[in-house]
N, C-alpha and C positions, 0 to 999 in steps of 0.2 A: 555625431548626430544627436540633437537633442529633441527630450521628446515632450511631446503637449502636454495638457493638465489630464486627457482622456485618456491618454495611452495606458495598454498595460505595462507593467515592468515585471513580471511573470508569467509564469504556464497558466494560460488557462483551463488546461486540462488534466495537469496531473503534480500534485500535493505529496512533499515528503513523505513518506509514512513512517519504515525505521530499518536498519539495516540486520541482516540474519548473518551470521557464522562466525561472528567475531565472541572472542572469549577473555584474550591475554594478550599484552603489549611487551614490549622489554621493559617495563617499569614494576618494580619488583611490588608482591602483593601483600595485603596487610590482611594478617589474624586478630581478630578479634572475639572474647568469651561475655557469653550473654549472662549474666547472671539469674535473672529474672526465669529465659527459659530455658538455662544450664544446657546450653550449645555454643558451638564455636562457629563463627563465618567466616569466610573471607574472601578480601574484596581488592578486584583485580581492574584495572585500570584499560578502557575502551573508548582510544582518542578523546573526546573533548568528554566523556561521562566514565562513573564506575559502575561495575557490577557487584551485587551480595547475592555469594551463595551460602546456604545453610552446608556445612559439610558430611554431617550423617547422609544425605542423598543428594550431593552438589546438586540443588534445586536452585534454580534463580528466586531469590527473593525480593530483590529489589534491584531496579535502574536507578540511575542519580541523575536530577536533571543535569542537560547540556552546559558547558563554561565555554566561555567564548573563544578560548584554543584551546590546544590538545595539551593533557594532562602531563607535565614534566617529572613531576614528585608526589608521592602519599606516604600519610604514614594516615595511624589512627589511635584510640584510646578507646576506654571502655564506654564513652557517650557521642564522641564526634569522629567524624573521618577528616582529616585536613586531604587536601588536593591545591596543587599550586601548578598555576600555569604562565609562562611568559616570570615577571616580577611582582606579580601577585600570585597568592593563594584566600584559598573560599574553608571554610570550617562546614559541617555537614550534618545537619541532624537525622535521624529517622532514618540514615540512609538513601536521603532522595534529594534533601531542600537545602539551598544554602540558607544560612543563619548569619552568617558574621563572615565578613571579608578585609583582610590586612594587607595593607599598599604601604610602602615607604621605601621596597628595595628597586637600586637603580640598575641592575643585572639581574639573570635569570635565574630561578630560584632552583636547587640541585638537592639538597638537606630541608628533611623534615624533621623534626624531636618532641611529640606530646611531653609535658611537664608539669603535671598537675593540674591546677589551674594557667598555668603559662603555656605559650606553644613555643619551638623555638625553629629560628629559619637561616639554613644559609644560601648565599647566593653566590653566584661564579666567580664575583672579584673578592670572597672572602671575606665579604661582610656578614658577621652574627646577629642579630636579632631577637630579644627576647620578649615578647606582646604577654601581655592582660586576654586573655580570650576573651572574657564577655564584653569586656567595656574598649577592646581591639585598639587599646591605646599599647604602646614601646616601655618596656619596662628598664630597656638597658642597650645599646648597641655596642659592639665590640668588632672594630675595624682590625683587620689585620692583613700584613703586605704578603701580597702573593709570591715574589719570589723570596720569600723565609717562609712562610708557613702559608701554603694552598690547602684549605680545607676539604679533604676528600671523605672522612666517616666521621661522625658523634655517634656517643653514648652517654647514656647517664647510668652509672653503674651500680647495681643494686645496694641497700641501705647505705649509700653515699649521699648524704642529706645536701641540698643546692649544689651540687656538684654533676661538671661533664667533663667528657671525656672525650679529645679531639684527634683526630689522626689528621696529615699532609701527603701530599705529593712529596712532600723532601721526605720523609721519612720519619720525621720525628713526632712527638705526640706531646698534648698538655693537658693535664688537670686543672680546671677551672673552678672556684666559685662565685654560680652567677650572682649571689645573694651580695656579696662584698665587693664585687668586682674584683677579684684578687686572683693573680696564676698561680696554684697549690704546686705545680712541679712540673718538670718539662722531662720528660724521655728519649733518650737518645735513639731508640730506633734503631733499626738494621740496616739502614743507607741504603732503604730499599719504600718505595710509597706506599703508601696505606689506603687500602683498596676498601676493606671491609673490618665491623667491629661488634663483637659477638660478649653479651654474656656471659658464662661457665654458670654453670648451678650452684659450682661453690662460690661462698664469697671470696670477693676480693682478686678474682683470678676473672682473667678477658681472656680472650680470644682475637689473634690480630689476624690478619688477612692482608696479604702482600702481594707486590706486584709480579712476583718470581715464582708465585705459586705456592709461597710460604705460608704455611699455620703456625704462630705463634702462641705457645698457654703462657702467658704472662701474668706475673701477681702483682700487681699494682700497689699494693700498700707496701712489700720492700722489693720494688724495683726488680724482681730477680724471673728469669724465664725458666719456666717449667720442663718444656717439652717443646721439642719444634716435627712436622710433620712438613712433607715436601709432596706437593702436585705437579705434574711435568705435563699438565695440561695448560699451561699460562695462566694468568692472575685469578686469584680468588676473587669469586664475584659473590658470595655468600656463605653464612656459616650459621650453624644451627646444632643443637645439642640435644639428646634423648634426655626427657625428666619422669621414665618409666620405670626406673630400676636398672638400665642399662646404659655402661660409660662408652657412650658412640657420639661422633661427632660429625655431622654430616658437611661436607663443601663442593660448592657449583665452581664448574669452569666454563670459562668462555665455548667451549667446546660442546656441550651439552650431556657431560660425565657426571656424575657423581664420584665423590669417593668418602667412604664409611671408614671411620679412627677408631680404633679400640684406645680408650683413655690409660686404662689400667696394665695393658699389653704393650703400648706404645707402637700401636705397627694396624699395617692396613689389613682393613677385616673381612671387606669388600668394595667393588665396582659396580656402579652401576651405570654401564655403558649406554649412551645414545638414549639419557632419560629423554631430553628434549632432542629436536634438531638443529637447534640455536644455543646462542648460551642464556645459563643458570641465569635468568634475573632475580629471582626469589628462594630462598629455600626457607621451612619454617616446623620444625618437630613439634605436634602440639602437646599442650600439658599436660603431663604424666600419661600419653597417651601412645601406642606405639606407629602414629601415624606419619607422614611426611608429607607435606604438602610442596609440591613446586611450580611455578608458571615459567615460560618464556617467550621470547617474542614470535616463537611461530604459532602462537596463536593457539594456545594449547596449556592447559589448567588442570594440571595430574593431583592424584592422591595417593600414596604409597603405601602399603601394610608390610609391619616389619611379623612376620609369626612363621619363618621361616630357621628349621633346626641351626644353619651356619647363618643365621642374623642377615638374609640378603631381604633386598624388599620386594616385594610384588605389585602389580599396577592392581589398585582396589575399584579405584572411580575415575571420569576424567570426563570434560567437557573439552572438544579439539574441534576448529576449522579449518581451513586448508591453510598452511604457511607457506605460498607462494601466490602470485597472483594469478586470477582465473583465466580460462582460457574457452570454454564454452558452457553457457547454462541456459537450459530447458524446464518450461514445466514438463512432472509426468507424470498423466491420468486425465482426467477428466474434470477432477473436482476443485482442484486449484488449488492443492493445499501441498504439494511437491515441488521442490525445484530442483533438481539435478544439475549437480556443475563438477564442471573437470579441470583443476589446476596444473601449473609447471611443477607440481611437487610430488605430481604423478597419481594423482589419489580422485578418485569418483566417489562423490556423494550427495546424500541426500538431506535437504534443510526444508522442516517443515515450516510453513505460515504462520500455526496456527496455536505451534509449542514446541520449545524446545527441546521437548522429552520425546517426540518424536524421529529426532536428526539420527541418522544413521551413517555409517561410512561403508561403502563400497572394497575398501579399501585398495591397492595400489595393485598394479596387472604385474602377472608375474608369471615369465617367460614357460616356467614348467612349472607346475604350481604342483604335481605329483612328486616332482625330486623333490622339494624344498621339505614338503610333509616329510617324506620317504628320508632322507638327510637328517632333517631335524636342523636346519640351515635357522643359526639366531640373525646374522647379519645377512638379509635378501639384497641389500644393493647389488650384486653383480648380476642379478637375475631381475630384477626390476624393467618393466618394460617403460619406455622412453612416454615423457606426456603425453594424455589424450588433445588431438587438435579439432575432432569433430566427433560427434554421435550422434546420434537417431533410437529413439525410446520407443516403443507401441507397449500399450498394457494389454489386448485382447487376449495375449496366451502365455501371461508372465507366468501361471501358475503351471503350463505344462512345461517349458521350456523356456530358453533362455529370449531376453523382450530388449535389450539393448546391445547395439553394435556401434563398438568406436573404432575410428583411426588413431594410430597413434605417429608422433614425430618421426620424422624420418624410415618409416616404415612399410613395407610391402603388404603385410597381413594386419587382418585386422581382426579384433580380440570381441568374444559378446561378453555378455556381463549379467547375472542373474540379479533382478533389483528384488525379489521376495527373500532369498537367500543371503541376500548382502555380500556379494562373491562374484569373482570374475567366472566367466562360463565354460563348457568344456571343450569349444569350438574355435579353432582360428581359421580364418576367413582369407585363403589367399588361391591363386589361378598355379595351374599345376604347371611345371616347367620354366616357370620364365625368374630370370635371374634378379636377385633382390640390391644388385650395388647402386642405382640410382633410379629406378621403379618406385614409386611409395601409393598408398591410397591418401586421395587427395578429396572426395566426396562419399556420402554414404547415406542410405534413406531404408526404410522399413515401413513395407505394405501395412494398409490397414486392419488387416487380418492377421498380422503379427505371422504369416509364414515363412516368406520371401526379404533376404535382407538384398540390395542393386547398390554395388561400393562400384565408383570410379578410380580410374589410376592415373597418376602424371604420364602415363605414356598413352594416352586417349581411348584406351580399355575399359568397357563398362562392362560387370560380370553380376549375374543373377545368383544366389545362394541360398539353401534350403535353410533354416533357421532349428529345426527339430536335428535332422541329420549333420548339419553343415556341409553339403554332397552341392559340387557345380552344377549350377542348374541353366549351364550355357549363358552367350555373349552376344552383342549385340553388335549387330557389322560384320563382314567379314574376317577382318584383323582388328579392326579395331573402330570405336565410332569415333572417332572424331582424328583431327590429324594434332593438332595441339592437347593441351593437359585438358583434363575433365573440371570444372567449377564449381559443375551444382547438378545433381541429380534428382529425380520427383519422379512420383509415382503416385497416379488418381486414385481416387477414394473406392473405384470398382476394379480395379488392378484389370486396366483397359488400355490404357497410356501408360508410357513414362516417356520422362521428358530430361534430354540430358543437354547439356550448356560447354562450349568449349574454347577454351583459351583464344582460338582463332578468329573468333565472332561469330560464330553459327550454332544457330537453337534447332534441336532434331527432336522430331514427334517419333516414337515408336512404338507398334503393337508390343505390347507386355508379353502374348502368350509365345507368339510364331516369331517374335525377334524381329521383322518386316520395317523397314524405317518406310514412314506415311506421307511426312512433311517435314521440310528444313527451313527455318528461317536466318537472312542475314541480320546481323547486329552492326550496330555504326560504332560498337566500340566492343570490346575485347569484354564479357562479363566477369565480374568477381566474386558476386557470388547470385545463389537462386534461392527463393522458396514461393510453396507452393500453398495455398488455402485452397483445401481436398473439399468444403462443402462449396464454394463458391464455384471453383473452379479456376481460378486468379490466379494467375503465376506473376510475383515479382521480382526485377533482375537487376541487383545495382553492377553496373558497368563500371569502368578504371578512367572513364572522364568526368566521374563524381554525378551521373546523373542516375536515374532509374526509369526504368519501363514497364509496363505493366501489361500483361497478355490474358487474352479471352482462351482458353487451352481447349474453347468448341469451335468457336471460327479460329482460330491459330494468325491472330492477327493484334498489333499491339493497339492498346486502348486507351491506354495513361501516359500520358510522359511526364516526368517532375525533372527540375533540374536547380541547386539553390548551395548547393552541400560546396563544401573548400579543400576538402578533406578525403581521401578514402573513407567509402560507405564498410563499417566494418559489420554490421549486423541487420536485419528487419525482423518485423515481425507486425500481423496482421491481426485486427480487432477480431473476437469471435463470430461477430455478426459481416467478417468481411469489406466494412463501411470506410478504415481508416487501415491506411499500412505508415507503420511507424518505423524509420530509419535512426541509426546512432554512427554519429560519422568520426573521423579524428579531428575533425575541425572543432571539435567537443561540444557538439549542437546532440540535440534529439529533438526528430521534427516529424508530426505528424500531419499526414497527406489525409486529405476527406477524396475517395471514389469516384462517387458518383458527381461530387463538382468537380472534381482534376484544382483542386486549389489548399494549398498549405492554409492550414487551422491551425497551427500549435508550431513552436517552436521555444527552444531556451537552452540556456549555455551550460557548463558544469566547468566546476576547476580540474578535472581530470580526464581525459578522453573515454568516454564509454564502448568498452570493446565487445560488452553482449546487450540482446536486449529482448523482453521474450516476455508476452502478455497472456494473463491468466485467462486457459478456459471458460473462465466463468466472468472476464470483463471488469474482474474490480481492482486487480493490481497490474504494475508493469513492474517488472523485476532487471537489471540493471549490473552488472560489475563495470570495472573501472580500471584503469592502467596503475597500478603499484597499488592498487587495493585487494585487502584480501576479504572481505566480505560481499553480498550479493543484497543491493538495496530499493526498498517495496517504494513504487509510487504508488497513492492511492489514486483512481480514477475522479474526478471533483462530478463528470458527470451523473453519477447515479447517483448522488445522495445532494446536487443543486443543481439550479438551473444557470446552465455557460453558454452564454453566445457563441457561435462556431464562425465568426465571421473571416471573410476568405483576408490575411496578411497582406501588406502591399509586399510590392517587392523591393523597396529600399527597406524592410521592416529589421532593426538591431535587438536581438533579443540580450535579454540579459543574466548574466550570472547566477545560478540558482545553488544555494549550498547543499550537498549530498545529506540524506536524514543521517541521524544518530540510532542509537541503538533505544533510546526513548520516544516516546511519541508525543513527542512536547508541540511539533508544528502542528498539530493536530487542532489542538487548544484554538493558536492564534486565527487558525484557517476560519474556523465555525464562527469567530468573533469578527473575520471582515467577511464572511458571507453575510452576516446579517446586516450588514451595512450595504445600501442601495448601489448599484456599483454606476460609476456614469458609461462604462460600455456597455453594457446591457441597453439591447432597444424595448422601449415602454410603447408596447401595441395595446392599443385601445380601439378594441372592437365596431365597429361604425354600425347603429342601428338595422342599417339597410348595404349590405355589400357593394349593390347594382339595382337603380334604379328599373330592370327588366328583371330581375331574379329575383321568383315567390320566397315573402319572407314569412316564416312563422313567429309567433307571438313567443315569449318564453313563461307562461303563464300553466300552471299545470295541469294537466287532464280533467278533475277533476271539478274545473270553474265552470268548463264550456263542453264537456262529452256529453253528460247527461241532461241536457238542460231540456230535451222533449222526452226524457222519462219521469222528467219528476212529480208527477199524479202517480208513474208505479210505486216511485222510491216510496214516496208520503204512505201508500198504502199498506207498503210493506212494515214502515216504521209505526204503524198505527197502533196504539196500546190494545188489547185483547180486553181490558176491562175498565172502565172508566176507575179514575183514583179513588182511592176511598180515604172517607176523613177520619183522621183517626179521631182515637173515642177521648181522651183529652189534651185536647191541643196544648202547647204547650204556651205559654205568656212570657210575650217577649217586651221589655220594657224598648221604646224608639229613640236610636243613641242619632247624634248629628256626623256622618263621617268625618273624621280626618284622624291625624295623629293622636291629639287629645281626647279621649273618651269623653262627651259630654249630651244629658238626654235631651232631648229635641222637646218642644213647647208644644203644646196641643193646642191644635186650630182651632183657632175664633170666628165665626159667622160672624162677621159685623152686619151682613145687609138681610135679614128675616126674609124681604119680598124678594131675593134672588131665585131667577128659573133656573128649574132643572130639567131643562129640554136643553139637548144636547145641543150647538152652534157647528150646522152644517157647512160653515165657510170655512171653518180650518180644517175639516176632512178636503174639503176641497181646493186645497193648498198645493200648488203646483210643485215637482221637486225640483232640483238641481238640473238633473237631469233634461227634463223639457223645458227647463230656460232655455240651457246650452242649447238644443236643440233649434228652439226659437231666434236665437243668437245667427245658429249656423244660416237660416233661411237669409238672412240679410246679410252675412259676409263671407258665406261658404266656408266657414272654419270649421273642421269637426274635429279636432284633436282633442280639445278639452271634452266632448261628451264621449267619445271611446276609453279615453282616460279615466272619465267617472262609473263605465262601465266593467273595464278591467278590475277595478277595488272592489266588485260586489261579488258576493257570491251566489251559485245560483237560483238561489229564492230567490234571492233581491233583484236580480236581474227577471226572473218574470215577474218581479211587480212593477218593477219599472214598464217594460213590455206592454202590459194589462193596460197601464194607466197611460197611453198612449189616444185609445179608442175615446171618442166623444162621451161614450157611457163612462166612465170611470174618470173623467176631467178633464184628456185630453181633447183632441180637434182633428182635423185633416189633414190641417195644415202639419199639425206636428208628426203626425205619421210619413205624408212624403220630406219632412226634412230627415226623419231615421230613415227614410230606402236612398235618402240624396249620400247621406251618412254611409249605408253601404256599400254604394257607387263609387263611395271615394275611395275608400279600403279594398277595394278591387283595384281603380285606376292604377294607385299606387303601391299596390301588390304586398301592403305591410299588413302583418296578423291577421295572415289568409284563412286561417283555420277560425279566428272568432267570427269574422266575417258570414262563414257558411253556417255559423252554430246559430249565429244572434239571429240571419235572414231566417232560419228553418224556423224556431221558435217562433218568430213574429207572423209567418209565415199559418203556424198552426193556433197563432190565437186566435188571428184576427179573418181566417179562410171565410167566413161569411157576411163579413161586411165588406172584403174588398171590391167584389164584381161591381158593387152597388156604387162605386165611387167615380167617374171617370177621370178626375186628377192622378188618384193610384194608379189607375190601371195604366194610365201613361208611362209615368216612372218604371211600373213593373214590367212593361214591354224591353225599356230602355236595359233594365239591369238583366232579364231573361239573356239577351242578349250577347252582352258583356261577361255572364258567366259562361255561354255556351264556349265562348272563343278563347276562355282562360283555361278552358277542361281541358278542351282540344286539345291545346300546345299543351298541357298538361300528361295528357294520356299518348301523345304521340311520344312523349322524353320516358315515360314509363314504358311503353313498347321496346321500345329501343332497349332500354338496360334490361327487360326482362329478355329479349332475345339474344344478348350477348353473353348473360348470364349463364341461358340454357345451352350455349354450343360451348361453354368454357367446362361446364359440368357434364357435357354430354360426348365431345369431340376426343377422339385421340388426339394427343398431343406428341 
């Protein structure tokens, strides 16, 4: 389907913003020493962007803007970061901005090599590369055939002047100089691939890294092997050396081991077991320093201190978000600046909005968490409790006791969780008796009082539980409430109701206190899941036919239906103001419904199915996880900060593909830049003078032209000076300039005619104004627009002198007096600037009180418009009765 020039081809409602919990990829991280502010960074690689953290307080320093795919290679030097993605790579200044970017490789690029002024690149079919950074021209290429020699490491090996040093898949290795284009010597290798390529502190001596999990110390300049060291963890993935005073040699395995070399001992010194939970992409010993830095791809960016009597290292720092994808996330509190989310890697935590120095971890449930202490248990896997599938947060009494309770996989009991304490809780949540082999909790909810945690069970059992004690606090039903599995459980904001949802298709109201079921409702499809907005009252329920329904939980009756979705509805979640309930389905839509029209507003695609979706208390973000992602990412709301048409979708409407934010807020920029451009769905309402010909309209003129205008003998009095001016005692001499731009003095007047009078010429006082033309005008064509016009501009001096000069004494006539009551007649008939109307007639009203009677022309008119205003009161004061008496029984009545 293709779309108009008007169509959107995005959200209307909600704008990337930038994604939380991401840290570290499997793409190993680059150290870098600042000279200027004598610190070390280092910067780790976040899909299509890098990160710089400072590493005295791994503080984020900087994001790097977004590259148009996800980052394949980095290396860095002491002024640029290189990052290559696809068969290009981008060079980086400042840490944030590209600078220079190198195109020429026809595969994808795997090798990075700063070189001074040169960079150097390899790419998968074994093509070398050596560029010009600034001027980003090829200073050399060096083709080589992949089945003899596949390029898997470089080095340029210290004071080895234009020289690299190349390792293969076959096994063998070559000394290059790129200067002459010349092979200095080829190595025969251990007929095993070359994985990784390491430095030594001393000259002249490498470090190889094999695929067998060999460490080779080899001296390069006479071909002879040092020392060989053996890992029985699978291939070296990194190698790194202490430049502290101590001969240790650190290497990553695929496993996520470390293991510690004594150079001088020749033998292992230590392990450092399960550094990561992935393997080593990185490992990097900083200078003379006794630190380790490691990243890997569970998303997780350690710092290691060696100050340990047997040389083992300790964890010193570390930035971690969940290494697996997520599985439920919530805000929690009030203020909008927590998110809570639980992954398949077992772990609860918590990511702030607002800094990352806030992020905390929960860390992972664990079945006796007293033996483990009590043991002194290093490896918890066997006592790890299975992921969290659901939970339920309240803040009201996190500080007395425990405020979170989750389910977990496959499990019968369910675990609380202390979010102040940062720690599982000391209470498991399970019904006494009943056998746990194919039993699990399948829903869970906590009162808004934070006392009462109501967990459902796949065998139709809904149980109440004390939340201080963890003591059963009884069940709802006889045996059990429902005859199918439990879906979704709620409970109102006055712990009056709860409201439990069941596989079978029946919605059951039940008293909260006495357990009593109230009310049942049938479903036309089997629900999947429920929630509940406790101020509104709104319960919404996506069903397994992909549609959703929406319940009044006062009349117990459904009030909404949507239906639009392709997909399992995996999540909702509901605006704070209750206006809009937003679905994220696997059709990989998120689509937002408006209430009170029952009509989709919003819709757009994503390239990964969104399996949570959960809007901020406070209405400014929508937070968001994804199928194989491990981060949780902020839509900003575009409502509050521009104005968005909410217009109702058709329903053939194709929404289109929106890319998930980065960890930068670069859309941000673009967003602000086509807000200010006029959009063409936006409707342009232009207010109409007059609503309704029948509805009194008021003028938009300020109080101040037309309230006062029969005080102003007070005002004047009031404003009257207390003493006449006095002259000062020497004035001062002003020479007469002629205005304008150029300063120039003005000519002193000439009397040309001696015999001129000076008695004043009574005919120009006597000079009709504008106004009683128009006036005059109006008696022959009934048009009074232009003298109300000329009325509106005056202020109200000027409007009583107009007034004054109306009457025969002051130059007007009769006639001109009934064309101003014909004037007011009109602005009545036609019900516009009802309010100057009644200002202008009172004034004229109190100039002219004793010449009217005396007129019989007037007095005609003024019967006619007496009239006319009594019948405009009326309907006036009868529409004011009214709202005052509805007023008073809304403010008076029990409700």
């Amino acid at each position: 389907m293709e779309r108009g020039p008007g169509e959107r081809t995005a959200s209307a409602l909600f704008a990337g913003f930038r994604a939380l919990g991401l840290f570290s990829s499997d793409i190993p991280h680059a150290v870098r020493f600042s000279a200027l502010k004598r610190r070390f960074y280092v910067t780790t690689c976040v899909g299509k962007s890098f990160h710089t953290y400072d590493v005295q307080k791994l503080s984020l320093v900087a994001v790097s803007n977004s590259l148009p795919q996800d980052i394949c290679c980095m290396a860095a030097d002491g002024r640029l970061v290189f990052a290559a993605y696809g068969n290009v790579f981008s060079a980086f200044a400042r840490n944030k901005e590209v600078v220079h970017t190198f195109k020429g490789h026809k595969a994808e690029i795997h090798l990075l090599q700063p070189f001074g002024d040169h960079v150097i690149s390899v790419d998968t079919d074994s093509v070398l590369i050596i560029w010009h950074i600034y001027s980003e021209e090829e200073y050399l290429q060096l083709p080589f055939d992949k089945s003899v020699f596949k390029i898997s490491a470089i080095l340029h090996p210290s004071t080895y002047l234009n020289k690299i040093l190349l390792g293969s898949e076959q096994g063998s290795l070559q000394l290059w100089n790129v200067k002459s284009n010349k092979l200095l010597y080829t190595f025969a290798g251990w007929k095993v691939g070359v994985t990784a390529l390491q430095q030594a502190p001393a000259v002249d001596v490498v470090a190889v890294g094999l695929m067998s999990g060999q460490v080779i110390i080899h001296n390069i300049k006479f071909d002879e092997t040092l020392m060989k060291f053996r890992q029985d963890w699978g291939p070296i993935t990194s190698i790194s050396f202490r430049t502290d005073g101590h001969p240790v040699m650190a290497a990553g395995s695929p496993c996520g081991h470390i293991g510690l070399w004594d150079l001088e001992d020749k033998k292992l010194i230590n392990q450092m077991r399960n550094a990561h939970s992935t393997a080593i992409a990185g490992l990097t010993f900083l200078h003379r320093e006794p630190l380790l830095v490691t990243n890997g791809a569970d998303n997780a960016l350690r710092i290691w201190i060696f100050d340990g009597p047997a040389g083992e290292g300790r964890l010193l720092r570390f930035r971690m978000g969940h290494s697996a994808p997520l599985t439920r996330i919530r805000y929690y509190g009030q203020n909008g600046q927590q998110i809570l989310s639980a992954s398949q890697d077992g772990t609860l935590q918590s990511f702030s909005t607002v800094h990352e120095k806030f992020n905390k971890s929960l860390g992972h449930g664990l079945i006796n968490k007293k033996r483990v202490k009590r043991k002194g248990l290093q490896n918890t896997m066997s006592v790890r409790l299975p992921p969290v599938t659901e939970f339920a947060a309240e803040e009201a009494r996190e500080s007395d006791w425990d405020g979170i309770v989750a389910c977990h996989q496959g499990k019968l009991s369910c675990s609380t969780w202390n979010y102040q304490r940062s720690t599982i809780g000391a209470h498991f949540l399970r019904p006494a008796g009943l056998k746990t082999d194919s039993t699990t909790a399948t829903a869970v909810d906590i009162t808004s009082c934070g006392n009462f945690a109501v967990i459902g069970l796949s065998s139709g059992a809904v149980d109440v539980y004390n939340m201080q004690s963890g003591i059963h606090r009884g069940s709802f039903g006889r045996d059990q409430a429902h005859k199918g599995s439990v879906r979704g459980v709620a409970v109102d904001g006055l712990n009056q109701l709860t409201i439990t949802a069941g596989s079978e298709g029946v919605l059951k109201f039940w008293n909260f206190k006495n357990k009593v079921l109230i009310h049942s409702v049938s479903l036309d499809s089997s629900p999947n899941l429920m929630l509940l907005h406790r101020d509104s009252g709104i319960l919404g329920l996506a069903l397994d036919d992909f549609s959703i329904s929406v319940l009044d939980i006062e009349t117990r009756k459904i009030v909404r239906e949507f239906s639009g979705h392709q997909g399992q509805i995996n999540d909702m979640t509901f605006s704070p103001d209750g206006r809009w309930l937003i679905s994220a389905s696997m059709d990989c839509s998120i689509r937002t419904w408006d209430l009170p029209s029952g009509c989709l507003i919003d819709s757009f695609l994503l390239d990964s199915a969104p399996l949570n979706v959960t809007m901020s208390p406070t209405g400014d973000f929508l937070a968001t996880s994804h199928v194989d992602h491990l981060g949780v990412y902020l839509w900003s709301n575009i409502s509050l900060y521009s104005v968005v048409s909410l217009r109702p979708l058709p329903t053939d409407y194709v929404p289109s593909v929106v890319m998930l934010p980065g960890t930068c807020q670069t859309q941000d920029v673009e967003l602000s830049e086509e807000t200010v451009e006029p959009s063409e769905e936006m409707i342009e309402y232009d207010s109409p003078e007059q609503l309704n010909e029948q509805l009194v309209t008021l003028s938009l003129l300020p109080e101040s032209r037309w309230k006062n205008l029969l005080n102003l003998d007070v005002i004047k009095k009031k404003n009257k000076p207390k003493e006449p001016p006095k002259v000062p005692k020497s004035a001062p001499f002003f020479i007469p300039t002629i205005p304008g731009l150029v300063p120039r003095y003005a000519a002193p007047e000439q009397n040309n005619d001696p015999q001129q009078s000076k008695v004043v010429n009574l005919g120009i006082l006597a000079q009709k104004s504008d106004f009683c033309l128009k006036l005059e005008e109006g008696l022959v064509n009934n048009k009074y627009e232009a003298a109300v016009n000329l009325l509106k501009e005056l202020g109200p001096s000027g409007i009583e002198t107009e007034l004054r000069s109306l009457s025969p004494d002051c130059g007007g006539s009769v006639g001109i007096m009934k064309s101003f009551l014909k004037m007011i007649g009109t602005m009545l008939d036609r019900k516009r600037d009802f309010e100057l109307a009644q200002a202008y007639l009172a004034l004229f009203l109190k100039l002219h009180l004793k010449m009217l009677p005396s007129e019989p022309v007037l007095l005609e008119e003024m019967t006619k418009l007496s009239s006319q205003l009594e019948e405009n009161w009326i309907h006036l004061q009868l529409l004011f009765n009214q709202s005052l008496c509805v007023l008073n029984y809304i403010k008076s009545a029990l409700l």
